[in-house]
N, C-alpha and C positions, 0 to 999 in steps of 0.2 A: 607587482599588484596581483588580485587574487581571481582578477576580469581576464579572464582569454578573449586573446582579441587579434591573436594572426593568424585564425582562420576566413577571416570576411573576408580576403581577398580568395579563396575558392569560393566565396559563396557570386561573386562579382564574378565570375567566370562561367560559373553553371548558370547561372541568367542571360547570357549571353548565347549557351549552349540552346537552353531551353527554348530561347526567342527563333531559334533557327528552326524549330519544327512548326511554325508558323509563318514561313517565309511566303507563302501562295497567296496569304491574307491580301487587299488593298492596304496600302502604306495609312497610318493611323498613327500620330506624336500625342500624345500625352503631354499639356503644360503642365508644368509644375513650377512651384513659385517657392526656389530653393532657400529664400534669405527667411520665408516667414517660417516653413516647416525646421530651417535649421535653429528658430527664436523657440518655436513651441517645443521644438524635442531637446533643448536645452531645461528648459524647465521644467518637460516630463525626467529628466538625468537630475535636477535638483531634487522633486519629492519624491523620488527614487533612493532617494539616499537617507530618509528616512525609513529603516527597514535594517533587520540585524545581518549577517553578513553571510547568511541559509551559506554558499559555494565553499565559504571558508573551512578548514579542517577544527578551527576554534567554534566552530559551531556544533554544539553535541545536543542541543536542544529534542527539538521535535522532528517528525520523520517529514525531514526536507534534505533530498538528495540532487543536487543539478543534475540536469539534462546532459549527456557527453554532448560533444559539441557538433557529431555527424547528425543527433537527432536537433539541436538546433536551427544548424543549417539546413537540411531536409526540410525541417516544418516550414520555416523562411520562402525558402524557396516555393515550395508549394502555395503558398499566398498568391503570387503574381498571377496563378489562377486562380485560387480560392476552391478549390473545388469541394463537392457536397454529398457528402458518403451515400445519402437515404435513398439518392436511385440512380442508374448505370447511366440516367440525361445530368446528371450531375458530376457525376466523377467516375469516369469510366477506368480510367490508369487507379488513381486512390482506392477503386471498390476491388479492381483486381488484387492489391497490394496489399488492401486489409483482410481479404481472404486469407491470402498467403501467410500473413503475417498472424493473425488467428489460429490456423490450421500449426503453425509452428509453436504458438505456446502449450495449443491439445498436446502436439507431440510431447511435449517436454514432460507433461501429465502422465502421456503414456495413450494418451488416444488419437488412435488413427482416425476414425469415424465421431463425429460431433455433429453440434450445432453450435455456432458462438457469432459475436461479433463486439467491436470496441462498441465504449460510452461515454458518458466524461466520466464518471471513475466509481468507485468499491457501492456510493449509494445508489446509483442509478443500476450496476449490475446485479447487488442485492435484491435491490425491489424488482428487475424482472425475473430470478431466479425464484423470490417467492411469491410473483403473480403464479407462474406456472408450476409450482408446489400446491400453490391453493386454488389451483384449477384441477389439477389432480386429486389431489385429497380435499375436495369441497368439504366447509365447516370443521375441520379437522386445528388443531390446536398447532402451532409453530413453538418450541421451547429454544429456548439460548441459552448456554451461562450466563454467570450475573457478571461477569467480567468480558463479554462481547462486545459488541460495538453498539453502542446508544441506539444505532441509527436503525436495529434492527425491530427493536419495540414499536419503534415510530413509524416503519414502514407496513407493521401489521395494523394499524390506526390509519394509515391511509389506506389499506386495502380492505380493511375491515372484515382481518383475520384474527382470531384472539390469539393472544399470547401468553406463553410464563417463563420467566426466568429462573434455569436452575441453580442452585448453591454450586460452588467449586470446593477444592480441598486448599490445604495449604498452602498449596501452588501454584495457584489461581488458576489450575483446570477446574474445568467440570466434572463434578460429583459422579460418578458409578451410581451410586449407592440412591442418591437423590434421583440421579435420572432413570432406575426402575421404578421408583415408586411413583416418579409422571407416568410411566411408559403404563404400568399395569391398571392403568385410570379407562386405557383403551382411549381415548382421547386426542391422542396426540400424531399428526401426521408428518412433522417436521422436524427432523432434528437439525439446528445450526451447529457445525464443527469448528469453533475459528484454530485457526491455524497461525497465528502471532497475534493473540493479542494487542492494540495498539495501546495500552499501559505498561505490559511490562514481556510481551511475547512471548509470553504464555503458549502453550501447546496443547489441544484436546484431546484424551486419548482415543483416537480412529480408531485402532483395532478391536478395543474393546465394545465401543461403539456398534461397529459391523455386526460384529454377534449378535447385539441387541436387536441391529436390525431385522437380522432371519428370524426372530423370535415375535415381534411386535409387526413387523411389516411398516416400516414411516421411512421416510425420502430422508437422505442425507444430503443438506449441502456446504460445502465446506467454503465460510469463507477464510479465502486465502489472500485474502488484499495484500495486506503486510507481509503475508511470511512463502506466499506461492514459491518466487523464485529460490529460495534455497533448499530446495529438492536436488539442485545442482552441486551444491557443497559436498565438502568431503571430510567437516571436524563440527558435524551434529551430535549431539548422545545419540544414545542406543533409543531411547524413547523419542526424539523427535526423528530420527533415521527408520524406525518401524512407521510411525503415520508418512511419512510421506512416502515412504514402498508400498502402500496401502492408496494412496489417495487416489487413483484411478479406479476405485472398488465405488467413487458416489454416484450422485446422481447428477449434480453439478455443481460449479467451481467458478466463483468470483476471484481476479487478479487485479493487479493496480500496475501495468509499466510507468504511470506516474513518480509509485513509490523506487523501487529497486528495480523497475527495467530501464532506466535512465532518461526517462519520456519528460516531455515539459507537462505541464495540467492544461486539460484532463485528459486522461487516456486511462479507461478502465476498461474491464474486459467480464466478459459471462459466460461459459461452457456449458455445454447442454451433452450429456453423455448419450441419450437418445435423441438423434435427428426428431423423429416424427414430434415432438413436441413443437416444433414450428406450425402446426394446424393453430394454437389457440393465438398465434402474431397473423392467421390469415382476415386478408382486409381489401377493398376494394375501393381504388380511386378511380376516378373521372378523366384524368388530364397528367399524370406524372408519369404514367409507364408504360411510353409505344416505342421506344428508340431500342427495347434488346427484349426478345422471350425467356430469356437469362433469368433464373433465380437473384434476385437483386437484396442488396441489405435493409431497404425499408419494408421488406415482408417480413423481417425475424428479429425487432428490435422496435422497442415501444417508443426512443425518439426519433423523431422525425428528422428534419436538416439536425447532420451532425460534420464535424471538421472533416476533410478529407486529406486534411494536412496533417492530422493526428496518427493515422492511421501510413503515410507518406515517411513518416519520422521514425515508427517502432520498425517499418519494413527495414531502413537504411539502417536503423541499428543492427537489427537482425543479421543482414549482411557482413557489418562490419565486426558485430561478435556475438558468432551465432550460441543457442546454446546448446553447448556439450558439456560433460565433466570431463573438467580438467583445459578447460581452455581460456581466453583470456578473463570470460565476463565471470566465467566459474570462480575461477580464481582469485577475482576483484572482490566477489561478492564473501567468498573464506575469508579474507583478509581481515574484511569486517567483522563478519564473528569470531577472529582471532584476537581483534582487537579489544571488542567487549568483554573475552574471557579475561583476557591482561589485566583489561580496568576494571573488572570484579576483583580478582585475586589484590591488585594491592589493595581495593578498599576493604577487604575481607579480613587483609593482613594489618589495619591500622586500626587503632584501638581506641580512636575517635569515632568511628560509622561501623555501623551494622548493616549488613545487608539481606535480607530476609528471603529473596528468590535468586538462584543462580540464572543466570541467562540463557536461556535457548534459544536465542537469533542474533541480536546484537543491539537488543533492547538493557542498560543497566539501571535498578532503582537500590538505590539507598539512603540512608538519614545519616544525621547525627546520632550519637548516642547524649540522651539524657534522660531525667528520673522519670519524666513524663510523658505522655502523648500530646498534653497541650506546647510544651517549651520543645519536645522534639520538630513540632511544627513552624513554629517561631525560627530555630534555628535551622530549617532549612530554606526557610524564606531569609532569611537575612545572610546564609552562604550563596544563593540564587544570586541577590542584588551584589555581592561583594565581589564573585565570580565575575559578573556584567560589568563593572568598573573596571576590571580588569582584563576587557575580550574575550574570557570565555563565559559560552553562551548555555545556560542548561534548560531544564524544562523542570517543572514540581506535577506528582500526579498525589491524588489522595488514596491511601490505599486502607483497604477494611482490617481491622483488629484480627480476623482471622487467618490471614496472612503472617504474624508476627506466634505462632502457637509455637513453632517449631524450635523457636528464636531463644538463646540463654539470655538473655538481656529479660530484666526483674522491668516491667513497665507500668508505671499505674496508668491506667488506662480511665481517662477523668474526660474520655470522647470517646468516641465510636470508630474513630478513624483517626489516619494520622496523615502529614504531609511532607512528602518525600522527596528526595531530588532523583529526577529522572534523564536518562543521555542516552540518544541514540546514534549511534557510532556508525553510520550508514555508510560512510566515505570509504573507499581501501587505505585511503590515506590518512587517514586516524591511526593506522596501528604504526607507520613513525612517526607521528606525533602525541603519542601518548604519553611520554616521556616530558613534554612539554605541557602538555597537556596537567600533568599530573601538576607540575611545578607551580601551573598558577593556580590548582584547585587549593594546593598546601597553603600559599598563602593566603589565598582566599579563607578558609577554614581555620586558619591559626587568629587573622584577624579578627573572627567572628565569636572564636570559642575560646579565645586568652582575655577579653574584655574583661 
């Protein structure tokens, strides 16, 4: 089966351990009424099983990567107190841990000195990176690619910063060319850098960026949800290996260990490359903060109660594979985008699918080839479902006509957009199973495109 499941007895053991630092307590049993919660969590395991099969390696779908199972166990574990990251009377072990655990992803960036702390994930980090953008640059314009993350348009609509999306090139970066001609408006205070796009992991060109920056003066911040951790690798191009030698050059930096640091949801993260930016999180309660004079996590972080078990899970990770280049988690994470190159090259090499963007993380999109944009979409929707009958699991993203310039494929173009099948290969263990993997896409594909 594809459920790990012979680690629960260390988890039955650390509870044991655990209950022994509370031995001073008066004696206190907890009823529990084993036959009804063993009825109900039967039936949470039946609509459970409704759900595609995310752990499996036949899942290439969407960016759903399991949890290792020391951050499992960890979070678990940490229940039996609950503990509550937003002040040191809440989770004094957890808020040390998420320090720590914080201060180790700076590093990885390359910052020794910061501001950060977890969140539930890439939206909630976003929006306080650009509350404090647009505290800084008051009334100043925030710009994106037009292939960023949705979430960032809509965050400047709750904060009620203007926004505009810049044009990308073929590649689904961001335009040069287009983002001086925001930049010379003098308008613009914000540049978003995404760093894997979650379409198709895309990559923004940073360096050239930077220079803009000396020139225009506007805040960079990169988000890195999707693609942070693979600064660790070691078979990036040359253009995604330059921005991330660079990305300690912003101003800050959203992560997701949700995504690729192997965290259960949510766990996202926000780096602040200047400390002193903690002034505009300064705030004043009544009743939450007399137990330590301790700089605490609810002064530098706009939610309030957040899990201290979230933060309990990436530390235990941490531990258990810290990040270096060239060590286990490094390694896990190449695999990956060793993988994705593979399953680019054969679809590359088959003369049924086109593939219009090469992979820069371990994101793969391609179609069928046919005369049209309308039947090319057709027929990736119906290799989608054919694939599904068969266990492997993909995703479809829709991609803009501009994307397809570069492309020898003659298209008539009778839409604006086309729709494509998208995989992301996130597992280390997708790259032996690609092989397999491939076998049931052929049929999948032959079924679909011999009809």
């Amino acid at each position: 089966m594809f459920i790990e499941k012979e680690s629960l007895g260390i988890l039955h053991e650390a509870i044991r351990y655990l209950e022994q630092g509370f031995q001073e307590l008066p004696e206190f049993s907890h009823v529990v009424d084993t036959d009804a919660l063993s009825k109900i969590l039967s039936e949470v395991a039946k609509k459970m099983q409704d759900n595609y099969p995310y752990p499996h390696p036949l899942y290439i779908g969407q960016m759903m990567k399991p949890p290792h199972p020391i951050a499992r166990l960890a979070y678990t574990l940490a229940l039996w107190i609950n503990p509550n990251n937003h002040a040191l009377d809440g989770g004094r072990a957890s808020s040390v841990m998420e320090k720590e655990a914080v201060a180790e992803l700076a590093r990885m960036f390359g910052w020794e000195t910061h501001l950060g702390h977890l969140c539930s994930g890439g939206t909630m980090a976003n929006l306080e990176a650009t509350w404090v953008a647009g505290s800084l640059r008051p009334g100043k314009k925030v710009i994106a690619s037009q292939h960023a993350h949705y979430t960032h348009e809509r965050i400047c609509g709750v904060l009620g910063l203007p926004f505009e999306a810049v044009s990308c090139d073929s590649k689904a970066c961001m335009d040069l060319t287009a983002l001086k001609a925001l930049l010379r408006k003098g308008d613009v205070g914000t540049v978003v850098v995404t760093i894997g796009t979650t379409a198709s992991g895309s990559i923004d060109p940073l360096p050239e960026i930077l220079k803009l920056q000396a020139q225009y003066e506007f805040r960079i911040h990169a988000d890195a949800a999707y693609g942070g951790y693979f600064i660790l690798v070691d078979n990036l191009s040359p253009e995604a290996l330059s921005t991330f030698q660079h990305i300690k050059e912003v101003d800050s930096i959203v992560i997701d260990p949700h995504k690729h640091g192997l965290q259960p949801y949510g766990c996202g993260c926000v780096l602040f490359k200047d400390p002193t930016v903690g002034r505009y999180y300064k705030h004043n309660s009544p009743y939450t903060y007399f137990s330590s004079d301790e700089l605490h996590l609810g002064e530098i972080s706009l939610e309030c109660s957040r899990p201290g078990a979230a933060a309990v899970a990436l530390w235990a990770t941490q531990q258990l594979l810290p990040y270096v280049s060239g060590g286990k988690f490094a390694s896990d994470l190449s695999k990956s985008r060793k993988a994705a190159i593979t399953f680019f090259e054969m679809l590359k090499n088959d003369s049924r699918f086109m593939t219009p963007l090469a992979p820069e993380l371990d994101i793969v999109v391609w179609a069928p080839k046919a005369k049209n944009a309308r039947e090319i979409s057709r027929l990736s929707k119906a290799i989608f479902e054919a694939a599904a009958a068969e266990n492997l699991h993909l995703a479809m993203a829709n991609l803009p006509r501009s994307l397809f310039i570069e492309s020898e494929e003659e298209i008539q173009w009778d839409q604006d957009d086309v729709t494509c099948l998208r995989s992301c290969l996130m597992k280390p263990e997708h790259l032996d199973w690609i092989g397999h993997i491939w076998q049931v896409l052929n049929r999948a594909a032959y079924t679909v495109l011999n009809k």
